[in-house]
N, C-alpha and C positions, 0 to 999 in steps of 0.2 A: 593594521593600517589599511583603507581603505582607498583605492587608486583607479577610478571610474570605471567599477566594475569588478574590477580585480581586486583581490584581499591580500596582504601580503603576513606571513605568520611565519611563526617558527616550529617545524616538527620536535619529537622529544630528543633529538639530537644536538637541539639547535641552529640548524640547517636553514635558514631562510625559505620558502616554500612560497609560490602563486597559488590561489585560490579565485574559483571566476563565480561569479554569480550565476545562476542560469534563471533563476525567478525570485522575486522578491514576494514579498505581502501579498501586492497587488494582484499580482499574474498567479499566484498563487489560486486565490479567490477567484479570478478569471477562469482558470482551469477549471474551478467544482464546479460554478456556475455551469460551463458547458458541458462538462461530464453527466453534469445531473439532468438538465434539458435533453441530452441523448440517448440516457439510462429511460426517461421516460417514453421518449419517442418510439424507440425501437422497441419496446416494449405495451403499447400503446396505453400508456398508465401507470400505474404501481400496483394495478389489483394483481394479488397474489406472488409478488415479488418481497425478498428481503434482502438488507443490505449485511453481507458480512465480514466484517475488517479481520485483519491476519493483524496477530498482535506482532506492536505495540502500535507503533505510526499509523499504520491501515485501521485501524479500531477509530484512532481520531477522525482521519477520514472520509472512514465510513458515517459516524456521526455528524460531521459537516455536510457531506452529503447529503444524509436524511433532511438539516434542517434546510438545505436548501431546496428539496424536492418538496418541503412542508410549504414551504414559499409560492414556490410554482404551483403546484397542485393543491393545497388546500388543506390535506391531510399528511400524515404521520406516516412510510412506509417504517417494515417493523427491521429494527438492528439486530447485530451479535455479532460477539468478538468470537477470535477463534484461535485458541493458542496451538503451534504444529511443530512444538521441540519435539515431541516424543515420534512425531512422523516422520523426520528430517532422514535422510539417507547419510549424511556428513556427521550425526551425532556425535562428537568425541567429549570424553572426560580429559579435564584439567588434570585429576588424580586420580588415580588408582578409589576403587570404588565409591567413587562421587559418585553424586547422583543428579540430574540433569535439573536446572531452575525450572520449570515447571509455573506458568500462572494460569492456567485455568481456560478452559472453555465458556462463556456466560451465552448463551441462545435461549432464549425463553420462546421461542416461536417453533413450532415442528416445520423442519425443510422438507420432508416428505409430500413428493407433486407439485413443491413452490420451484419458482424462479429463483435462485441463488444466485445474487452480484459479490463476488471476491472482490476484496477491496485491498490493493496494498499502495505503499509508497513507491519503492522503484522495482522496475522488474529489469532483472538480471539472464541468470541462467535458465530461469523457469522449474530449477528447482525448491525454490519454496511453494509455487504455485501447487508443484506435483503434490507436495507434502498436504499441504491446505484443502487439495481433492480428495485426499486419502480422509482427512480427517471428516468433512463434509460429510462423505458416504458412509462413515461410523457410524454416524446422524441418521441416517434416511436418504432412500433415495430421490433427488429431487426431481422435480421435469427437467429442469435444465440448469447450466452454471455457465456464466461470465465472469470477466473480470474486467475489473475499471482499476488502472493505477494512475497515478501521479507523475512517473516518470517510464519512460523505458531506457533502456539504455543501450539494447542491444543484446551481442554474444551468447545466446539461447542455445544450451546445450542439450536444453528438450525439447519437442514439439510443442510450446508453449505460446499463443499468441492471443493481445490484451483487444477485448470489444472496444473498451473506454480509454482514452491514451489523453493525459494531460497535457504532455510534450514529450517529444522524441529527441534524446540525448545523442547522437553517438559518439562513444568513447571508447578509447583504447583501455582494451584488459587491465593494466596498471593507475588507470588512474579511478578515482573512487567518486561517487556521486554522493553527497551527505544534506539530508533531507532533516532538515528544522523547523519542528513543532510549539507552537508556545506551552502546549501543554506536556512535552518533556522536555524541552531546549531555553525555556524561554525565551526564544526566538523564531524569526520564521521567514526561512528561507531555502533554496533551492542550491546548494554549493559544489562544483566541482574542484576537487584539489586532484 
């Protein structure tokens, strides 16, 4: 139930729980639009830069992003997703000799000497970022890396800090920021629970 702004749900305990909005649709698309105009600027262009999303969220993203720099500028900067399970420092199995989901790297462009923009949804501890640098340099090494996320949230447990910032969260350790895409949520929103 929706209470101007606030969402009101049940966790799986049934526990009644607040949930707050922090962006909707709108602000959402406010966000890449400015992100993408700053990706450009600072960069004076897109020659030789490519966008690449941290899977899943960051991949969509990253793609919005492109078609809004395609807007601005006229042309296509180039994408790629970039899957960093197998980089992760935290990896644990569920079971006893499981083996990790794993979806793929897809980069059809060489980051060797390019400009590398990381793209994620929220930045946290800064370790996924770490992971996503690790996996980047697998690649090649590029001139340079940024990152542009959608949200930050704070509590950096690494030297980790974003070029691009859609909006600045701060929240306490316990509560969770949850980032809704239409193309995995069919929804699309920015949620604090």
């Amino acid at each position: 139930m929706w209470t101007g702004g606030l969402f009101l749900y049940s966790d799986e305990t049934g526990v009644k729980q607040l949930s707050k909005e922090i962006l909707d649709e709108q602000a959402i698309r406010r966000a890449l639009t400015r992100i993408a105009h700053e990706i450009i600027e600072r960069n004076k262009g897109i020659e030789n830069c490519v966008l690449v999303g941290i899977k899943t969220r960051g991949a969509y993203l990253a793609e919005r992003l492109a078609e809004r720099i395609k807007e601005i500028e006229g042309e296509r900067i180039d994408t790629g997703e970039i899957d960093i399970t197998l980089y992760r420092d935290d990896l644990t199995y569920k079971k006893q000799n499981e083996e990790p989901e794993v979806h793929g790297t897809d980069i059809k462009v060489n980051v060797k000497d390019r400009k590398v923009i990381l793209v994620d949804d929220v930045l946290y501890t800064g370790r996924t970022v770490r992971a996503a640098l690790d996996a980047v340099m697998d690649l090649g090494r590029p001139a340079q890396i940024q990152l542009a996320v959608l949200i930050d949230r704070g509590h950096r447990e690494l030297p980790v800090r974003p070029d691009f910032v859609g909006k600045n969260v701060p929240t306490a350790k316990s509560e969770i920021i949850e980032v809704k895409l239409r193309e995995t949520d069919q929804d699309e929103a920015v949620v604090l629970n």
